[in-house]
Each structure stands twice: as structure tokens, then as C-alpha cells.
C-alpha positions as CSV (number, residue, x, y, z in Angstrom):
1,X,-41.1,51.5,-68.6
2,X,-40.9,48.1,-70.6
3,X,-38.4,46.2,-70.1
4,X,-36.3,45.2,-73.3
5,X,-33.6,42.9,-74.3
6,X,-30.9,45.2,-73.9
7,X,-32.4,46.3,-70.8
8,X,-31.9,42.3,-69.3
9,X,-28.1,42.2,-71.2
10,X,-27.3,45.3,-69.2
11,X,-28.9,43.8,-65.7
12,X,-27.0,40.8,-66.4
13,X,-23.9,42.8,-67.1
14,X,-24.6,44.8,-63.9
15,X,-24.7,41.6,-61.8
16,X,-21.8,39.9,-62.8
17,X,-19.5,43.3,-62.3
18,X,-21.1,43.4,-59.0
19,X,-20.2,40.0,-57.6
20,X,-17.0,40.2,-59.5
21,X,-16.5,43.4,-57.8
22,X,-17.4,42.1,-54.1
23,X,-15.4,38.9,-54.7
24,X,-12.2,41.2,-55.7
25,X,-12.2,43.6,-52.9
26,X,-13.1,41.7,-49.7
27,X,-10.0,39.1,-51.5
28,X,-8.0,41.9,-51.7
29,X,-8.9,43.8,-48.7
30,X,-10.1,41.9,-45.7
31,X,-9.7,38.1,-46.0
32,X,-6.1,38.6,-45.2
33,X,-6.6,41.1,-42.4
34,X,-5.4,39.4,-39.6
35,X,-7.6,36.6,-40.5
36,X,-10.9,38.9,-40.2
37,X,-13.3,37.8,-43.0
38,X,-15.8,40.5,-44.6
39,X,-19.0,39.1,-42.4
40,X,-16.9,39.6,-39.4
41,X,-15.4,42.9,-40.2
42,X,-19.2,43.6,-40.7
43,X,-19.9,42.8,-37.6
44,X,-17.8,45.1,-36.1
45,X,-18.4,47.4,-37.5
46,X,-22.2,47.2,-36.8
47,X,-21.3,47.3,-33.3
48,X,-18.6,49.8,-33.2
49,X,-21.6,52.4,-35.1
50,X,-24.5,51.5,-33.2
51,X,-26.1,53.9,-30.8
52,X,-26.4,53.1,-27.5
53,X,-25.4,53.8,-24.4
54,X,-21.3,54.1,-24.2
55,X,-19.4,50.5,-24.0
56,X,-22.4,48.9,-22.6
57,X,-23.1,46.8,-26.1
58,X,-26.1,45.5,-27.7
59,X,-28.1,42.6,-28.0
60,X,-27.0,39.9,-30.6
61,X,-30.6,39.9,-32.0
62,X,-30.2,43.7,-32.5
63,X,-27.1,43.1,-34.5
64,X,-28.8,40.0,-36.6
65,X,-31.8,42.8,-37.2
66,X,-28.9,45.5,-38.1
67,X,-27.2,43.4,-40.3
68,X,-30.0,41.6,-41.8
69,X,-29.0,38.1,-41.3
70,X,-29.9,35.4,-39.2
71,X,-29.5,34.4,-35.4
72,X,-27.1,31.6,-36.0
73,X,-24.5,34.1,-38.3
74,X,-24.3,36.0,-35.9
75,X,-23.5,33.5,-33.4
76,X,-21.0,32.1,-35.5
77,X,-19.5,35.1,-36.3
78,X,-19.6,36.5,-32.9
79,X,-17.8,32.9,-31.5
80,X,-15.1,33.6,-34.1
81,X,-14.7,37.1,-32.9
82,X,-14.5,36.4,-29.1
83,X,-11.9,33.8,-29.3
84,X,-9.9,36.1,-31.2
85,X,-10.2,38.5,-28.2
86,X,-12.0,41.6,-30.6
87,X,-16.1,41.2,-29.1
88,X,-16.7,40.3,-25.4
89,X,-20.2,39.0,-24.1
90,X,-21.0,40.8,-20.8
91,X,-24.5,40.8,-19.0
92,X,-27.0,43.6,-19.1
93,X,-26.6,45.1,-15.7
94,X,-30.4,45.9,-15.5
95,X,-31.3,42.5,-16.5
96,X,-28.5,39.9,-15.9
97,X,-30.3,37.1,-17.9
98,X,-30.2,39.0,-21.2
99,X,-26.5,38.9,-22.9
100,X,-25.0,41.9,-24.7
101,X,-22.1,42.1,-26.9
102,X,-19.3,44.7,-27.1
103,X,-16.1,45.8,-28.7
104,X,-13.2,45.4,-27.0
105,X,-10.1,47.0,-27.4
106,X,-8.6,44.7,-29.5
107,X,-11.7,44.9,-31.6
108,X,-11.8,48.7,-31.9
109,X,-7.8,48.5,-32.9
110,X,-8.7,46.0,-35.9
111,X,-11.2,47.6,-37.1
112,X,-9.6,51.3,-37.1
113,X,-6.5,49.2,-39.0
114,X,-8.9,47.7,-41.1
115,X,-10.6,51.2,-42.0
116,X,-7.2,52.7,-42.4
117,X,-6.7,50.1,-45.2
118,X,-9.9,50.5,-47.0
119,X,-9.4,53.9,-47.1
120,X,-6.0,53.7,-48.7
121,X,-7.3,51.5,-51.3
122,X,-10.1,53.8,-51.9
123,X,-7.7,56.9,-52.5
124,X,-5.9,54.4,-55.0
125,X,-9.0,53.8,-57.0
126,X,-9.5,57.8,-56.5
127,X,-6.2,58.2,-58.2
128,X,-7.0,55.2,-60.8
129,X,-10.1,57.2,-61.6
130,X,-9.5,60.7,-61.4
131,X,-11.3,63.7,-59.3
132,X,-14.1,63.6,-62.0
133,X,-15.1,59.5,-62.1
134,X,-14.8,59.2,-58.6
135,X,-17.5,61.8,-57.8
136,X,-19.4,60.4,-60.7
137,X,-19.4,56.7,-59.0
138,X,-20.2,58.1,-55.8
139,X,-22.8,59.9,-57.1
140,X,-24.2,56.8,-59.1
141,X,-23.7,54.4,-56.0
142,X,-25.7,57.2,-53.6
143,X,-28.3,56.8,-56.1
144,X,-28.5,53.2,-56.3
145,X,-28.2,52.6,-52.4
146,X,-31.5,55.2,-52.9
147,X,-32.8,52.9,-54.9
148,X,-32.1,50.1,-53.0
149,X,-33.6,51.0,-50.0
150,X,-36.7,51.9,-51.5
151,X,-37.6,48.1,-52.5
């Protein structure tokens, strides 16, 4: 497929709604959460949806691989959660030298507050859209998260 001049108008239209779009809803949603920024709200939620085995945690590296940034986010992120009480760093019981990192209560109360809030804005841009743009979006986004994670 060649690529034209309206096909590079539209990519360039694409981008800007995207970062428009990310910019709007993490200002909207999560900035003012309790003082939980997007990366951190990210970060729990990697945690909280990670297998493992129950409340024992996970490496930070793990997390830095799951989330696909590096070391030093994570660590700065993860420093910022644990002094607001939501992550704890506990040792690996087989292995006390390694660290892992787990949810705490606080942490899993956040983050099901946060959730409940995205999901009310999401059944506000349901009702924005209507039954029959919202499955269309969703079906456009499930493609392009396809597409996505082909590349």
C-alpha cells in the first residue's frame, strides 16, 4: 500500500487527537486523584494484575519489563508510592537479598476508587456516544491495540 498525502494528513491528524486525548483524560481523571499521577496509577495497577503467588509481590525489574519503562521510573515511582503508604517493599522469603514489591491496603483501596472513577467516566462517554459509537470505538481500539502489538 503507498502511502499518499492524505494518508500522512490523516496520521498527523491521528496523532494530535491521540496526545490531545491522553493529555485530557489523565487531567481530568487521575492527576487530581488523591495526588496519584497516571505513571503511578499504572503502576498499581501493574502490580495489583500481575500473577503471582498471592500478596507475596514482584520484583521491580519485573514491573519495569511489564510496564516497559526503565529501572529508575520505576524507582521513582515506586518511592512516591511507598511514602504515600499504597506499595510496601518486603524481602523474598526464599531469597532475603532480592526485594519485592506489593500492594498494600491502602494501595488496593486507591486503586479500586480510582477504577470506580474511570469507569464512571467511561459510562459518561457511553452516554455521550450512544450504544452504537461506543461499540464501534471499542471495536476500532481492539483493532488498533492488534495492530499495535504486532510492531
Amino acid at each position: 500500500m503507498s502511502v499518499g498525502l492524505n494518508t500522512t494528513v490523516l496520521a498527523q491528524e491521528m496523532a494530535n487527537t491521540l496526545v490531545q486525548l491522553n493529555r485530557v483524560a489523565w487531567q481530568h481523571d487521575h492527576d487530581s486523584f488523591n495526588g496519584l499521577k497516571s505513571s503511578g496509577f499504572i503502576l498499581l495497577a501493574s502490580l495489583a494484575f500481575t500473577k503471582g503467588p498471592p500478596g507475596e509481590g514482584i520484583k521491580a525489574s519485573e514491573l519495569g519489563k511489564i510496564m516497559k519503562v526503565t529501572g529508575s521510573a520505576v524507582t521513582h515511582n515506586l518511592n512516591a508510592l511507598e511514602k504515600a503508604g499504597y506499595v510496601e517493599r518486603v524481602s523474598d522469603p526464599s531469597d532475603r537479598r532480592i526485594v519485592l514489591v506489593k500492594l498494600t491496603d491502602a494501595g488496593q483501596q486507591i486503586l479500586e476508587e480510582a477504577n470506580e472513577m474511570f469507569l464512571e467516566t467511561l459510562k459518561g462517554l457511553i452516554g455521550f456516544l450512544g450504544e452504537k459509537d461506543s461499540a464501534e470505538l471499542i471495536r476500532l481500539l481492539s483493532l488498533t491495540t492488534g495492530f499495535l502489538m504486532e510492531k
